[in-house]
KELUMMAR-92736 format. One line per 3 residues: number of its first residue (from 0); their letters; for each residue x negated, y, z negated of C-alpha. Coordinates in Angstrom, 1 decimal. Each point is the difference from the previous one (the first is absolute). Layout:
NUM> A> X/Y/Z; ... .
//
This chain:
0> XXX> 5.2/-95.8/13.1; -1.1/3.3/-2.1; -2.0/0.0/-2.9 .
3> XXX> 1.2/1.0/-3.1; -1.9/2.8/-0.3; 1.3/1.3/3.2 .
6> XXX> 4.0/-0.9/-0.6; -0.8/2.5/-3.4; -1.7/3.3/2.2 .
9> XXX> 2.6/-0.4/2.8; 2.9/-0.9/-2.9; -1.8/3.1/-2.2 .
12> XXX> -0.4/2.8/3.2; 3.8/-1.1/1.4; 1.4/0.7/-3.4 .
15> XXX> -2.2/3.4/-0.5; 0.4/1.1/3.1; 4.0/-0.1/-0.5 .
18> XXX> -0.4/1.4/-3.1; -1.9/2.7/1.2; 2.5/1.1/3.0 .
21> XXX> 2.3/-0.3/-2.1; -1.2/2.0/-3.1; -0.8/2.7/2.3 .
24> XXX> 3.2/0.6/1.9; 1.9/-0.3/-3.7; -2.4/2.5/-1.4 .
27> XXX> -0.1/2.4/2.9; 3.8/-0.1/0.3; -0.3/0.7/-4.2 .
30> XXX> -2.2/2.6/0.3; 1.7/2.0/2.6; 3.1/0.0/-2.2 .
33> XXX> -1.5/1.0/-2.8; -1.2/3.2/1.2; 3.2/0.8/1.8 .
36> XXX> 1.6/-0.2/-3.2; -2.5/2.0/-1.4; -0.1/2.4/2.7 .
39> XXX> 3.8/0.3/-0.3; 0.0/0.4/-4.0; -2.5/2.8/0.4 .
42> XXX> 2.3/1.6/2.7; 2.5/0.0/-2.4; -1.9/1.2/-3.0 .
45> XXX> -0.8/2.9/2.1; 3.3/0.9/0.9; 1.3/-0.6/-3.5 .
48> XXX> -2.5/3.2/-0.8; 0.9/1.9/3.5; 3.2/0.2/-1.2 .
51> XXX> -0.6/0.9/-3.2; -2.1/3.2/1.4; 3.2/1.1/2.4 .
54> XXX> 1.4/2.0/-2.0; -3.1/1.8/-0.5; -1.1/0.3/3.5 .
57> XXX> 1.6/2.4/2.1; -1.8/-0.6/2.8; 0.1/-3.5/1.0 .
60> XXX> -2.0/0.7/3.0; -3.0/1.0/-2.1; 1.0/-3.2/-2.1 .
63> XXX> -0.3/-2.1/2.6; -3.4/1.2/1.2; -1.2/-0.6/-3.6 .
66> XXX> 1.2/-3.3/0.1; -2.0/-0.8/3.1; -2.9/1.9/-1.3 .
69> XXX> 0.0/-2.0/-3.4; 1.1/-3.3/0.6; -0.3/-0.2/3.2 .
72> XXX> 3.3/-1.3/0.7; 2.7/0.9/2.4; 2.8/1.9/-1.5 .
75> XXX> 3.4/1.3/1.6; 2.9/1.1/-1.9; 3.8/-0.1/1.6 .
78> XXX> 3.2/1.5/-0.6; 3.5/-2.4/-0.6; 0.0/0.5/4.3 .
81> XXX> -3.1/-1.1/0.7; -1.4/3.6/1.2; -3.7/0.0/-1.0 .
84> XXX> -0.8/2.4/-2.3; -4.0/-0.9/-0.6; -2.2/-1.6/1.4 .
87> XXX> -3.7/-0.7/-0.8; -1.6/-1.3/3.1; 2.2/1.6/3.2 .
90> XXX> 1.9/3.1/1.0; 3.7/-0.8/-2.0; 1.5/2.2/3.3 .
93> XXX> -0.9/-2.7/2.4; 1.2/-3.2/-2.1; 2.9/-2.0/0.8 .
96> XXX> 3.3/0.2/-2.5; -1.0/-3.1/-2.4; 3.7/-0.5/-1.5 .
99> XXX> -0.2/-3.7/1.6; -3.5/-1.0/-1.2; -0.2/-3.5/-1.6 .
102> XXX> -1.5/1.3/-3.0; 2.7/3.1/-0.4; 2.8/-2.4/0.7 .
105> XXX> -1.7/-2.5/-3.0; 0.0/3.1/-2.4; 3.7/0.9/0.1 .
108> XXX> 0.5/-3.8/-1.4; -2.7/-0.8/-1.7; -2.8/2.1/-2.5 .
111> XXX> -2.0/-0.6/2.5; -0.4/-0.5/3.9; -3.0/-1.5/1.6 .
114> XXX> -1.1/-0.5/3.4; -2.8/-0.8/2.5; -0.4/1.1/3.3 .
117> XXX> -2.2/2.1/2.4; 0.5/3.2/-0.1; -0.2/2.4/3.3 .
120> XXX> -0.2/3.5/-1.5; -4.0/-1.4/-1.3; 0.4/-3.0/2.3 .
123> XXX> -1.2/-2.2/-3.0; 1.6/-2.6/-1.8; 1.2/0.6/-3.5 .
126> XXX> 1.5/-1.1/-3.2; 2.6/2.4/-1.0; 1.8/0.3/-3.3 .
129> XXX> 3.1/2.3/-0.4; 2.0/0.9/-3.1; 3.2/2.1/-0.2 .
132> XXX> -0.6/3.2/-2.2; 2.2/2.2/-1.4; -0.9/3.9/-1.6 .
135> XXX> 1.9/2.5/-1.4; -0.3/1.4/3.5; 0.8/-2.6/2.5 .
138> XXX> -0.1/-3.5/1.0; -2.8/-1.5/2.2; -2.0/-3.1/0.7 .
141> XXX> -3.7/-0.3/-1.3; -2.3/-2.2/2.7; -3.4/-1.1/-0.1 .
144> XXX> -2.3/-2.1/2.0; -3.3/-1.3/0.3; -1.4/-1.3/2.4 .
147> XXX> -0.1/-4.0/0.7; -3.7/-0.1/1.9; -1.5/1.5/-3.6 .
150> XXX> 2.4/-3.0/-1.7; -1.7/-2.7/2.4; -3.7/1.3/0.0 .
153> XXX> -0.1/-0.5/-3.8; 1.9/-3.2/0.5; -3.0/-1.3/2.7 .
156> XXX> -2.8/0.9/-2.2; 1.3/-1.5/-3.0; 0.6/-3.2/2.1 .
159> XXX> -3.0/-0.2/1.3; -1.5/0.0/-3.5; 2.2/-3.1/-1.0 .
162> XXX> -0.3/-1.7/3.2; -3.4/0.2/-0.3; -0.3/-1.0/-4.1 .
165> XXX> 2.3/-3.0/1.4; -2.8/-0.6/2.8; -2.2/0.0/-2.6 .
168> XXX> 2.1/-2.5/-2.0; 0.6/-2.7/2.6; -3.9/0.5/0.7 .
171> XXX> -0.6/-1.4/-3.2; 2.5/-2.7/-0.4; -1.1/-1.8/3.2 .
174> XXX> -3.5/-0.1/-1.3; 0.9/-1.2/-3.3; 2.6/-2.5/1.9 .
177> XXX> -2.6/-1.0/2.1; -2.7/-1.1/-3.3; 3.0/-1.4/-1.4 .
180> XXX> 0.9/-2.2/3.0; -3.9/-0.6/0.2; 0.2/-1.7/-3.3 .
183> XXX> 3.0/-1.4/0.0; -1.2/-1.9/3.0; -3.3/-1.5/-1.6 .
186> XXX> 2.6/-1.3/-2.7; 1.9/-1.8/2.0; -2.9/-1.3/1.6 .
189> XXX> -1.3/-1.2/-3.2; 3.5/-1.5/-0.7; -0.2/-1.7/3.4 .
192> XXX> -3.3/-2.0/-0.3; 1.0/-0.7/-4.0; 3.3/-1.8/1.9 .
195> XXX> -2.4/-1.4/2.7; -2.0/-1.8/-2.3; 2.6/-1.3/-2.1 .
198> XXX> 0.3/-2.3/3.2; -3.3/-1.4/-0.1; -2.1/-2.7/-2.2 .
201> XXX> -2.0/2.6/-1.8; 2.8/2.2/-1.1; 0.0/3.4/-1.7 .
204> XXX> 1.2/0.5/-3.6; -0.1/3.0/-0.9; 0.9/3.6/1.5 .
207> XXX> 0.3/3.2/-1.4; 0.9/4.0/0.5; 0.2/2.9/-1.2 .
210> XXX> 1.1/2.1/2.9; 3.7/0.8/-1.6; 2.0/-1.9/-2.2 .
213> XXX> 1.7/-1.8/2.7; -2.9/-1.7/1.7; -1.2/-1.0/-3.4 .
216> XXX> 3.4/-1.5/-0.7; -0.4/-2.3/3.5; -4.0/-1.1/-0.7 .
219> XXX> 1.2/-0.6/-3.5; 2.6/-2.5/1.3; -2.3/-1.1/2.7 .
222> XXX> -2.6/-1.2/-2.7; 3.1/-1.9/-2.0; 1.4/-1.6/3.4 .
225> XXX> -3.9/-0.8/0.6; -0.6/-1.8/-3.4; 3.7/-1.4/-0.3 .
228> XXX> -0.9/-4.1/0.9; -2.4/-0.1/-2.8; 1.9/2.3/-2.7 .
231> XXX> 3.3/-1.0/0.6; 0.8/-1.1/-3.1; -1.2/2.8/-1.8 .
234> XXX> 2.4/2.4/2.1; 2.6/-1.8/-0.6; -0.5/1.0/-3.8 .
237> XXX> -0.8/3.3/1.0; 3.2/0.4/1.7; 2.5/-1.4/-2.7 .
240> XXX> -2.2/2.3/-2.6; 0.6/3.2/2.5; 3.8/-1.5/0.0 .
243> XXX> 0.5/0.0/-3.8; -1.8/3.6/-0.1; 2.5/1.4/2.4 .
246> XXX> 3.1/-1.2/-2.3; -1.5/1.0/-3.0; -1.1/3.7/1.1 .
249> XXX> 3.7/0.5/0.8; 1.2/-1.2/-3.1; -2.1/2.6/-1.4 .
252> XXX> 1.1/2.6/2.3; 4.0/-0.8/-1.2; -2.0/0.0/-3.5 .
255> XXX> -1.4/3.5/0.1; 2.3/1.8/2.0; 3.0/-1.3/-2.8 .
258> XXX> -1.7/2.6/-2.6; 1.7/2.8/1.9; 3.1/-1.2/-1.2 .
261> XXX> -1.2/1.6/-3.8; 0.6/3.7/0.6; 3.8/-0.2/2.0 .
264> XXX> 0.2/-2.4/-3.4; -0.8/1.6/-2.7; 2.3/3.0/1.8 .
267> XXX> 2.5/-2.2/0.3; -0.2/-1.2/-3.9; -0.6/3.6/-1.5 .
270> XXX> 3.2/1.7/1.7; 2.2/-2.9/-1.0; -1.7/0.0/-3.1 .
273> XXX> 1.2/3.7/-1.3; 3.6/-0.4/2.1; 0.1/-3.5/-2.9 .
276> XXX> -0.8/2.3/-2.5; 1.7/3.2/0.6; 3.6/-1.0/0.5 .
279> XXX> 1.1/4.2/-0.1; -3.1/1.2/2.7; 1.0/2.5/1.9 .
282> XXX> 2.0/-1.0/3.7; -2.6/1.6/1.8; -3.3/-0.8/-1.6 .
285> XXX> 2.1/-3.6/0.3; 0.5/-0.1/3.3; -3.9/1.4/0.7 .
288> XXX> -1.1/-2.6/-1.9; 2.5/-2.9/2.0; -1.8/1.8/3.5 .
291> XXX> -3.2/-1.0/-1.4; 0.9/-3.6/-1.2; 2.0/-0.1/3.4 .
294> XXX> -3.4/1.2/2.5; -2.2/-2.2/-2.2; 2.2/-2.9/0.6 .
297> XXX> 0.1/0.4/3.7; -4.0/0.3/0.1; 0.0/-3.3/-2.3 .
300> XXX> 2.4/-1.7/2.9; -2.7/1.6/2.6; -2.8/-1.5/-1.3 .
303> XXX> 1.6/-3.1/-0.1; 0.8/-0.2/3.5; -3.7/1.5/0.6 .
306> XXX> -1.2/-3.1/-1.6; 2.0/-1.9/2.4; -1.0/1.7/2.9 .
309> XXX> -3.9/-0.3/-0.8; 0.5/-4.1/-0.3; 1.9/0.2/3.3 .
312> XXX> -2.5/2.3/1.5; -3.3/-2.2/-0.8; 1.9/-2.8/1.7 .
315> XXX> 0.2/2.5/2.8; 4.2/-0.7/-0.1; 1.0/3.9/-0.3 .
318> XXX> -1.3/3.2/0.6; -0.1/3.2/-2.4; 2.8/2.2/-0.2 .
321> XXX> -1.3/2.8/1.2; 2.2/3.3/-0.1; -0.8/4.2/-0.2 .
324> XXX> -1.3/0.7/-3.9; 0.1/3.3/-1.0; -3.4/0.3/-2.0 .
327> XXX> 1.3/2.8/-2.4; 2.8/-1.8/-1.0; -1.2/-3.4/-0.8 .
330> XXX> -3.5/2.0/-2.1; 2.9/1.8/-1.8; 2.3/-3.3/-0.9 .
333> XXX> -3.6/-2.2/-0.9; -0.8/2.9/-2.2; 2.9/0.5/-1.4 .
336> XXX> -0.1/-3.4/-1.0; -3.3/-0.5/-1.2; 0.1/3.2/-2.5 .
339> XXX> 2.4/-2.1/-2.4; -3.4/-1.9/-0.9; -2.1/2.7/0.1 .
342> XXX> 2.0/3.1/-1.0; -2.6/2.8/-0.6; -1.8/-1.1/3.3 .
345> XXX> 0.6/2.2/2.7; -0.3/-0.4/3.8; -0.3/2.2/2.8 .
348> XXX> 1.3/-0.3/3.2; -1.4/2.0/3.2; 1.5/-0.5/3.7 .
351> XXX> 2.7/1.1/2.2; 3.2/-1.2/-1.3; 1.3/-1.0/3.6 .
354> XXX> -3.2/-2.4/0.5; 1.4/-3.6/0.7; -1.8/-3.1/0.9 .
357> XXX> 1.3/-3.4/1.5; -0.3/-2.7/-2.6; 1.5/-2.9/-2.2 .
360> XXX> 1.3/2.5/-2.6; -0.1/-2.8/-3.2; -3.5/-0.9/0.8 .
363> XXX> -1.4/3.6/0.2; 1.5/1.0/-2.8; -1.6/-3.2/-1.8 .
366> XXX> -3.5/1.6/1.4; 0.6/4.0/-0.8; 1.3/-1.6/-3.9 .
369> XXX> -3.5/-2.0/0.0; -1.8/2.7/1.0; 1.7/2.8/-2.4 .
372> XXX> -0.2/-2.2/-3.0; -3.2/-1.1/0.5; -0.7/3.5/-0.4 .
375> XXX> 1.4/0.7/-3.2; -1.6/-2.8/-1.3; -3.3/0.6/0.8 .
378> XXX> -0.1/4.1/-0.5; 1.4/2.6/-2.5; 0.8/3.2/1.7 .
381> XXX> 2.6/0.7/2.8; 0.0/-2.4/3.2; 0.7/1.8/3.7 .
384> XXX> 1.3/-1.9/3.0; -0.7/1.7/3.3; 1.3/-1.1/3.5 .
387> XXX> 0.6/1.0/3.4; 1.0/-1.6/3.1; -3.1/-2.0/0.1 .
390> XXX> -0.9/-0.5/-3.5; 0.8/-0.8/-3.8; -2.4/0.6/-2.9 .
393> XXX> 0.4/-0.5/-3.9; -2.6/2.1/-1.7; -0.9/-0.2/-3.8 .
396> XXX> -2.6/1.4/-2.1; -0.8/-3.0/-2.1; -2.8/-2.8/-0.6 .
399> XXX> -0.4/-0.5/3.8; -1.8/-3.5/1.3; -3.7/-1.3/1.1 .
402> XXX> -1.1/-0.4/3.0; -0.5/-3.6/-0.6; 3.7/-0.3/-1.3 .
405> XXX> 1.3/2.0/3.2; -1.1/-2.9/2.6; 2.1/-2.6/-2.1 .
408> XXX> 2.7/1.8/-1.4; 2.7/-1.1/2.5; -0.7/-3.8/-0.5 .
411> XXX> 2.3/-2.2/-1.9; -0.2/0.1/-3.3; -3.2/2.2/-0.4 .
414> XXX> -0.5/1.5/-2.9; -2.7/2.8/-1.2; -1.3/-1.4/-3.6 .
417> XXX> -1.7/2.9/-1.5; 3.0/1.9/0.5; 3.2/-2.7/-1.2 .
420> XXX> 2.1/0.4/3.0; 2.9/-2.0/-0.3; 2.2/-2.1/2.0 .
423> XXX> 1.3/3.2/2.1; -3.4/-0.2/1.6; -0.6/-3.2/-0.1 .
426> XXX> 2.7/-0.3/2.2; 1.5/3.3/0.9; -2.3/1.1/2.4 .
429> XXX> 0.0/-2.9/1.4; 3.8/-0.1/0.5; -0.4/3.5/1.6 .
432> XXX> -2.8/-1.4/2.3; 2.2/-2.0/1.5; 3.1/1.5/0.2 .
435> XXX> -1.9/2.7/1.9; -1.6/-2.1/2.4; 3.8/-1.5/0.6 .
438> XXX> 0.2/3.6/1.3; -2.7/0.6/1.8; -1.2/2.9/-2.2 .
441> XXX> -3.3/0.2/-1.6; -0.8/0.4/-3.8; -3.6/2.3/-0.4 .
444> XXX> -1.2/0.4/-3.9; -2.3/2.5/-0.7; -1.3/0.1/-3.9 .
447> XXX> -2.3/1.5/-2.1; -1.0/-1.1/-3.4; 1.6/2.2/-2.7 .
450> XXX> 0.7/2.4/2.8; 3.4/-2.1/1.3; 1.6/-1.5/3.1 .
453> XXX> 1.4/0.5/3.0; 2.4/-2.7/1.4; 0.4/0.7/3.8 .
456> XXX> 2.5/-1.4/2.3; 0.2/0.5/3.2; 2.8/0.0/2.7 .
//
């Protein structure tokens, strides 16, 4: 039987060295067509300008000597029958007709034709690109080609660079693996005689580590199984406290989470409000203002079942309903509802209109309203949102937060005194702590006293 040390290194080099024969055929396969493609979009940017210089150039036989003097490139022009007319790199006299060629063929249907093959007028092989022109003069094809052994050189040496940064890698992975495993094993050792003398007259009562959270989660148990005949009683109370905690701290979840039903509200009231009172408003501005009452119901009714899905999901009953959000969209609809309450607030959105991420779409939008509003509350001038693929941040310029305040400022019902912060952050954060956690995503706060905040979250 192996040691646990050594199931980890042969577990940790089996894995790598898969990884590692694998990376490398995927990246030299990637590599390779990569600069094809860019060979081939250079061909064709060159021929683009050839044929833009025909008309100019008489003489395509000096042209095609410049060619080959300049950029070094093979260049052969050919009429609508395939004759040769110029050619760069052999005698045109001695060539074959090349009416039939792949790439000629490809250019009568297409912008384009594109071929590679081994060529026996230079006996190399080659990458040849052909377009069909046509002058005031005549019609005729343009080909170039470079050669492939130039394309695979630069391919080698720039594989050899990342096979041997990924060398380098896997180098130092095993020796950190190997530490690791080194430690891991004296932990388990030390778990093994704790255990051992739990069997024994004179036994143990007390173990501790601080390797990683998860060892010092087991020696934390350990020391409560070890001392549980003489303060079993008191667990007991422990337990039915810990119990009573867990009901209450979703009572206050339901609890905080209810005061974003105030802004789809007060919408809701203020529309309905001036339709009461203006019996002769006008159709349209009426039927803007039942669109609004309309989208402000439905997010009520989603919030609702939000707070239904968050009691089934702590039970562990249902999973979130995740689906494509378009960020753009759902900044514009939160802001758009948010500036009834703050009307001479402004906010800017910066991303890529097409970004989307896969979420619960009522429960984000619960977190980008927290964050947004929090905001306002807490600055005067403009706020900007910026995202990306991997990121969201909401940015203001206002009265920022400690240092101190910063390590607690996610826990329930934390508020900073010296600054009055209501129940938004008493709980808001909070809320959006753990609605982000629910999808995997991280919240990072980075704040500066009377500088502002950054509110981070990350995909």
């Amino acid at each position: 039987m192996l040691k646990f040390q050594q199931i980890v290194l042969r577990k940790v080099l089996l894995s790598f060295s898969i990884l590692f024969i694998a990376l490398g055929v995927i990246v030299y396969f990637w590599i390779k067509n990569f600069y094809l493609q860019e060979t081939t979009k250079c061909l064709k940017n060159n021929i683009e300008v050839i044929a833009l210089t025909l008309e100019n150039n008489p003489n395509l036989d000096l042209l095609a000597q410049e060619i080959k003097k300049n950029l070094h490139l093979r260049l052969t022009l050919i009429d609508i029958d395939g004759n040769i007319l110029a050619e760069s790199h052999e005698d045109k006299t001695k060539m074959e007709n090349h009416k039939y060629r792949d790439e000629i063929l490809q250019a009568n249907d297409a912008e384009y034709g594109l071929k590679i093959r081994h060529s026996k007028t230079i006996n190399k092989d080659l990458l040849y690109v052909a377009k069909k022109v046509t002058t005031s003069k005549q019609t005729l094809y343009i080909r170039l080609s470079e050669e492939v052994k130039s394309i695979n050189a630069e391919l080698i040496l720039l594989a050899e660079k990342i096979f041997g940064v990924l060398a380098l890698f896997f180098v130092a992975i095993f020796i950190t693996t190997y530490r690791m495993s080194q430690r891991l094993e004296s932990e388990v050792q030390k778990i093994v005689n704790f255990l051992t003398a739990l069997t024994k007259k004179n036994k143990e009562t007390y173990i501790h580590s601080t390797y990683s959270v998860e060892f010092h989660k087991i020696t934390t148990l350990l020391t409560k199984v070890s001392q549980i005949l003489v303060k079993r009683e008191k667990q007991k109370t422990k337990f039915t406290a810990k119990l009573q905690s867990s009901n209450k701290q979703k009572d206050d979840i339901i609890s905080a989470i209810s005061h974003e039903f105030k802004n789809p509200i007060a919408v809701i009231n203020g529309y309905s409000q001036t339709l009461l009172d203006d019996a002769d408003i006008n159709p349209n501005i009426r039927q803007k203002f039942l669109k609004k009452i309309y989208k402000n119901g439905r997010k009520l009714s989603e919030l609702i079942d939000t707070l239904r899905l968050s009691s089934k999901l702590d039970s562990g009953q249902q999973e979130l309903q995740f689906k494509t959000i378009n960020l753009y969209e759902l900044l514009s609809e939160i802001v758009e509802s948010i500036s009834t309450n703050y009307p001479s607030r402004e906010v800017i959105i910066k991303g890529d209109k097409e970004i989307t991420i896969k979420g619960d779409n009522s429960l984000f939008g619960v977190v980008l309203t927290n964050l947004i509003e929090n905001a306002f509350k807490y600055s005067e001038d403009e706020v900007v949102v910026e995202f990306d693929a991997n990121s969201l941040s909401v940015i203001d310029t206002g009265i920022g937060i400690s240092k101190k305040n910063l390590e607690n400022i996610t826990s329930k019902f934390y508020r900073v005194n010296e600054n009055s912060w209501n129940n938004s952050l008493g709980l808001g954060l909070f809320i959006v702590s753990n609605i982000l956690t629910l999808h995997h995503f991280k919240l990072s706060i980075k704040s500066q006293e009377h500088k502002g905040s950054t509110f981070t979250i990350i995909f």
